[in-house]
C-alpha positions in Angstrom: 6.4 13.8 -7.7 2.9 13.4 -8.7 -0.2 15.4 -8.0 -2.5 13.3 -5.8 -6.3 12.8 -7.9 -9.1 13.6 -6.7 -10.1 10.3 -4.8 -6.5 10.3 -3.5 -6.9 13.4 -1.5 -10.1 12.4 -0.1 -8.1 9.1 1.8 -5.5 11.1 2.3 -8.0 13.8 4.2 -9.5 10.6 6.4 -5.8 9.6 7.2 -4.7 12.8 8.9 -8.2 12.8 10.9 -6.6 9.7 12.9 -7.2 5.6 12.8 -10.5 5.3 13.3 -11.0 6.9 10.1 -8.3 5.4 8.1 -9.8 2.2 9.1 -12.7 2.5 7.0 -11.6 1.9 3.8 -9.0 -1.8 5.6 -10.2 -5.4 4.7 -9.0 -7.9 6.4 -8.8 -11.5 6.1 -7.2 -14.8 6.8 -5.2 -16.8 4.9 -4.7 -20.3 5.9 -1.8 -22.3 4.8 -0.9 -25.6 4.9 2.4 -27.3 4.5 6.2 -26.3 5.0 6.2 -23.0 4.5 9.3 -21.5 2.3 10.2 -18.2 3.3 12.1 -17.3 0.7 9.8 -18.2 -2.0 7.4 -15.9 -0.3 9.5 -13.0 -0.4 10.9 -13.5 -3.8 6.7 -13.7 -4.5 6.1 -10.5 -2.6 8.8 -8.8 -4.7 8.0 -10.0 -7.5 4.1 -8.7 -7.0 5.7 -5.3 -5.8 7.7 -4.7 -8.8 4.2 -4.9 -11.2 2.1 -2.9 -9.4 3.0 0.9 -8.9 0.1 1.0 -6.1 2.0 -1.1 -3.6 4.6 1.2 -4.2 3.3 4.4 -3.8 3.2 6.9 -0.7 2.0 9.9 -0.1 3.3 13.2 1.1 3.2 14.0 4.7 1.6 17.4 3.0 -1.0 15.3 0.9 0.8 17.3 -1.8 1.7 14.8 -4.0 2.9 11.0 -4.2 5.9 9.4 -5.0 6.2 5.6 -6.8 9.7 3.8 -5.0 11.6 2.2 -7.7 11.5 -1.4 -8.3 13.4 -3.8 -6.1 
């Protein structure tokens, strides 16, 4: 496990004081696609995406004590 920074235990902070507050730091936006869409090929994608970047991975501790990276895959 790893200690959570500094910046990481501020959003951890707003996430325990419910949704509205969590919500501050969501974008959101639309993609539009066109064409068959391949399902597969998406996830494979996704996956692939996942397995590069340790921040899609991680979690935090219920606690905010630490966070854990899942292992690729």
């Amino acid at each position: 496990m790893i200690p959570l920074t500094e910046a990481q235990q501020g959003l951890w902070a707003q996430g325990i004081l419910g949704p509205e507050a969590a919500r501050a730091f969501h974008l959101a936006y639309t993609v539009e696609m066109r064409g068959p869409y391949d399902h597969a090929a998406m996830k494979r994608a996704l996956k692939a995406v996942t397995a590069r970047h340790e921040a899609l991975r991680t979690s935090l501790q219920d606690d905010g004590s630490s966070q854990v990276i899942a292992r690729e895959g």
